[in-house]
ZAMARGU-4260 file (C-alpha; in steps of 0.2 Angstrom, whole numbers, plus 5000, padded with zeros to 4 digits):
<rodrens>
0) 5000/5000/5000 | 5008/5016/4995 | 5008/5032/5006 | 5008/5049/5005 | 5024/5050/5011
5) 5033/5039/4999 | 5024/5051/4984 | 5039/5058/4977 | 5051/5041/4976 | 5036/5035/4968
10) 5033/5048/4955 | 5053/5048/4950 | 5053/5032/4950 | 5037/5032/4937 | 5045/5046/4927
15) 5060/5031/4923 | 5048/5020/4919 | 5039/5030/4905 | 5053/5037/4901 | 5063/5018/4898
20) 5046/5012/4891 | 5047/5027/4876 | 5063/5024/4870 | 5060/5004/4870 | 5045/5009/4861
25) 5054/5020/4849 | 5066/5006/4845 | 5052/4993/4839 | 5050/4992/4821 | 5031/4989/4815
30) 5025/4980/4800 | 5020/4992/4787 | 5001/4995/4791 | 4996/4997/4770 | 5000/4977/4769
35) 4997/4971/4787 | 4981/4983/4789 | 4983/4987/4806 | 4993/5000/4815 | 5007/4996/4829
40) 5008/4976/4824 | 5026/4971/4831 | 5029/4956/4819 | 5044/4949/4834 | 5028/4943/4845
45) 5023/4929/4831 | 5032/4912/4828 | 5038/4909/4810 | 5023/4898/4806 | 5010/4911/4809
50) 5020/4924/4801 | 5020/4915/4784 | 5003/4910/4788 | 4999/4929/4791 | 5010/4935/4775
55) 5000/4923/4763 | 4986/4924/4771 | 4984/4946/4765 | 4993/4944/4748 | 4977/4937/4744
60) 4968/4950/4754 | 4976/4963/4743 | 4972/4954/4727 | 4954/4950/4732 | 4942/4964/4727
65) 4928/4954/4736 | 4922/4961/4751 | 4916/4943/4759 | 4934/4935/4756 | 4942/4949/4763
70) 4929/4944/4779 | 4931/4927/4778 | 4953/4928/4776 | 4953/4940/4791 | 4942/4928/4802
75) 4955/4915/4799 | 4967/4925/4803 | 4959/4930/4820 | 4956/4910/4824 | 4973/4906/4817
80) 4986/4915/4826 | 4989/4912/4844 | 4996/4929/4852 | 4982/4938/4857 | 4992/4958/4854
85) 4991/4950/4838 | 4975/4943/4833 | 4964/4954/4846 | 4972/4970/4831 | 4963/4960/4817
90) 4947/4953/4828 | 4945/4973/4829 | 4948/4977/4812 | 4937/4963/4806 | 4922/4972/4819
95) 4926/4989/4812 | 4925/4983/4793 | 4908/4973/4797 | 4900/4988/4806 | 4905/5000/4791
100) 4897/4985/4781 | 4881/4983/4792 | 4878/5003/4790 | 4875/5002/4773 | 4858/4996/4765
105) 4858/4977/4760 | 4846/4971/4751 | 4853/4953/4748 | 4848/4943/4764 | 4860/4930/4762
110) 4876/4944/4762 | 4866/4951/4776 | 4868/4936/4788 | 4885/4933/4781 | 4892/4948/4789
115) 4878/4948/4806 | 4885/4930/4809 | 4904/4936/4808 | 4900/4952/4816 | 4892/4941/4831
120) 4910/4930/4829 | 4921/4945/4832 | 4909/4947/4848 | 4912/4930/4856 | 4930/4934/4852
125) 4931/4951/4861 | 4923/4939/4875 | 4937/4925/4875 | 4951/4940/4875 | 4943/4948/4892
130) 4935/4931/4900 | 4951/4931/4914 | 4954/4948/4915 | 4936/4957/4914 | 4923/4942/4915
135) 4908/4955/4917 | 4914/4964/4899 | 4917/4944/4892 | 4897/4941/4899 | 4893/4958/4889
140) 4901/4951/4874 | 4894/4935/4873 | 4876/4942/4877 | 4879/4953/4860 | 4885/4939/4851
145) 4873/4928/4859 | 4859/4942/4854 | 4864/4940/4833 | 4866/4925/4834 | 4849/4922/4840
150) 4841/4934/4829 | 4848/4925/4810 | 4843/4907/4819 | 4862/4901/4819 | 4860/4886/4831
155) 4878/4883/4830 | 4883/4900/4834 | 4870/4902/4849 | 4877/4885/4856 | 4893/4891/4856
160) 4887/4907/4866 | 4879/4899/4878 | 4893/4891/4882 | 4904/4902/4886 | 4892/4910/4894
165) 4890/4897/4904 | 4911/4898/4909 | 4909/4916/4914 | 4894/4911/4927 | 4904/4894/4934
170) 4921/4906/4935 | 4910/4919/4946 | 4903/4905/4957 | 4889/4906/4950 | 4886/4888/4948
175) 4865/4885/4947 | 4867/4899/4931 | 4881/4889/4925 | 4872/4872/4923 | 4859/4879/4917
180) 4867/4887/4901 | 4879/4873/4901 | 4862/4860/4901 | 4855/4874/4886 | 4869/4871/4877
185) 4869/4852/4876 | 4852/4852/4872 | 4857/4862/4855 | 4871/4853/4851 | 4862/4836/4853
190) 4849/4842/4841 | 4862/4846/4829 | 4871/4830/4831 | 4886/4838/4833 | 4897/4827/4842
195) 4911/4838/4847 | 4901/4849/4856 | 4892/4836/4863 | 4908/4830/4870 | 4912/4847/4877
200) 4895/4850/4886 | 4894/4836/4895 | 4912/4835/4902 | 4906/4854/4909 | 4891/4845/4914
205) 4900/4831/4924 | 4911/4845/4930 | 4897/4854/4940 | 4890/4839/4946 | 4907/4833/4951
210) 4908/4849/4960 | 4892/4849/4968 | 4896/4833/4975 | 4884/4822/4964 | 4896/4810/4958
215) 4882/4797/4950 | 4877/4812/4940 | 4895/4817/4935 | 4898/4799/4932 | 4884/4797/4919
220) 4889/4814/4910 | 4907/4806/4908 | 4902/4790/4903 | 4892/4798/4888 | 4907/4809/4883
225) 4917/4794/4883 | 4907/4784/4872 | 4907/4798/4858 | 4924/4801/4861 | 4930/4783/4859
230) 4920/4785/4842 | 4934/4797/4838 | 4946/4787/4842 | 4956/4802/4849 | 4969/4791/4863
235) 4975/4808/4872 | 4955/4812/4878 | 4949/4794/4880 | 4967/4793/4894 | 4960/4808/4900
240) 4940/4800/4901 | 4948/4786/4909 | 4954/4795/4923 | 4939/4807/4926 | 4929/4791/4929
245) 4942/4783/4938 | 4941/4800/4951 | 4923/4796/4952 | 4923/4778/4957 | 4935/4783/4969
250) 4923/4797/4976 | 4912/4782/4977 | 4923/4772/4987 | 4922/4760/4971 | 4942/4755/4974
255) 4943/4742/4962 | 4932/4751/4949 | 4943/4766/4950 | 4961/4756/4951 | 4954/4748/4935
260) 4951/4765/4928 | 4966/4773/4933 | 4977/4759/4925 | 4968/4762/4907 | 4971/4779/4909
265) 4990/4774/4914 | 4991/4763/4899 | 4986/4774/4886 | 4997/4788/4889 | 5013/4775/4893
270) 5009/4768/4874 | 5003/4789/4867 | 5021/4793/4876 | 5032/4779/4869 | 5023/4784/4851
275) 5027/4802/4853 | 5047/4799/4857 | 5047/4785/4840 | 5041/4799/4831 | 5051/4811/4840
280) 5067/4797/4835 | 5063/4795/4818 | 5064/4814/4814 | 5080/4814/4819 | 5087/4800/4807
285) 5077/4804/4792
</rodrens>
């Protein structure tokens, strides 16, 4: 806690740190805005893949004259490139464009709910980039995108809102609100028979009941995740479904259920790690 006392210390001390902070700014060299389209982009915070994604990815946004490639090239980028300095400057560019867009009189409804549904995208996004820092702006966010989302019917979209959503209210405590959207959400998602997002909503599911105490519940929710899962084939989530249940039967006193369990989990990642380090081995000698 700082006191009046100490003011002046502190203000000298704030004056270095602004002034150090200038010059370290001054020295940065930024990306030319004409090709990269935004202001103040600092090409040192991307890893070369993303960079050559990002350089191809706006040669053919400068050669397109089509306004709904330009959307759909700068929406990739947003979901493509990890740094969030980085792909937070395009997610608002891509708003900024839309809303000019979105001002103007369409009469084509199809274009029209092109760009509602990407505009309602950039929204869940601003929503991901402040879900840790600003959870009650993330909510905000989501509600919007929820809103569009809602209006042009895109079950998809409004699945994916209530979702997050639903991370925002378990995060604040706010668990009954939580189950509830997360219960919404696999509703939707079953009625679209979309598996993945079936998978993703009852894991949250089991995850409430699980920390509600109702470890039948959160058992039943794991074991449904599991079987879509195994449908997948995907070995790093079925070890990880393993162990969730094995956690379970051992909340159940279930010993043998949950050793049993436990060692599948065991298994699979022993035979997922010695495949990883023969991959790893055969890079080398190629």
């Amino acid at each position: 806690m700082r006191k009046k006392i100490v003011l002046p210390t502190f203000l000298f001390w704030c004056f270095i740190s602004v002034t150090i902070g200038q010059q370290m700014a001054a020295n940065i060299k930024y990306s030319d805005s004409s090709f990269y389209i935004v202001d103040s982009l600092d090409l040192k915070l991307m890893i070369e893949e993303e960079r050559l994604f990002l350089d191809s990815s706006l040669t053919v946004f400068h050669e397109s004259n089509i306004d709904t490639v330009k959307v759909k090239i700068v929406h990739n980028l947003v979901e493509g490139i990890s740094n969030p300095k980085v792909w937070y400057r395009y997610n608002t560019w891509l708003g900024n464009f839309l809303a000019e867009k979105l001002e103007l009189k369409i009469e084509d409804e199809n274009l029209l709910k092109f760009y509602k549904s990407h505009l309602a995208k950039v929204l869940n996004n601003k929503g991901y980039y402040y879900r840790k820092k600003t959870p009650f702006l993330a909510l905000k966010y989501y509600q919007e995108s929820l809103a569009i989302m809602s209006a042009i019917e895109e079950e998809e979209g409004i699945a994916l809102a209530l979702n997050n959503m639903a991370g925002i209210y378990r995060d604040q405590g706010k668990i009954l609100e939580a189950l509830d959207y997360y219960s919404k959400t696999l509703e939707l998602v079953q009625k679209l028979n979309y598996k993945e997002g079936i998978i993703v909503a009852c894991n949250n599911i089991a995850g409430i009941y699980n920390s509600q105490g109702k470890i039948q519940l959160a058992l039943t929710y794991y074991n449904q995740s599991l079987k879509l899962i195994e449908e997948f084939g995907d070995k790093t989530m079925i070890a990880f479904s393993y162990n969730n249940i094995a956690v379970m039967y051992q909340a159940q006193g279930k010993l043998e259920l949950a050793a049993e369990y436990f060692n599948k989990s065991l298994e699979l990642r022993k035979k997922l790690m010695i495949e990883k380090v023969s991959l790893f081995l055969m890079e080398i000698w190629e």
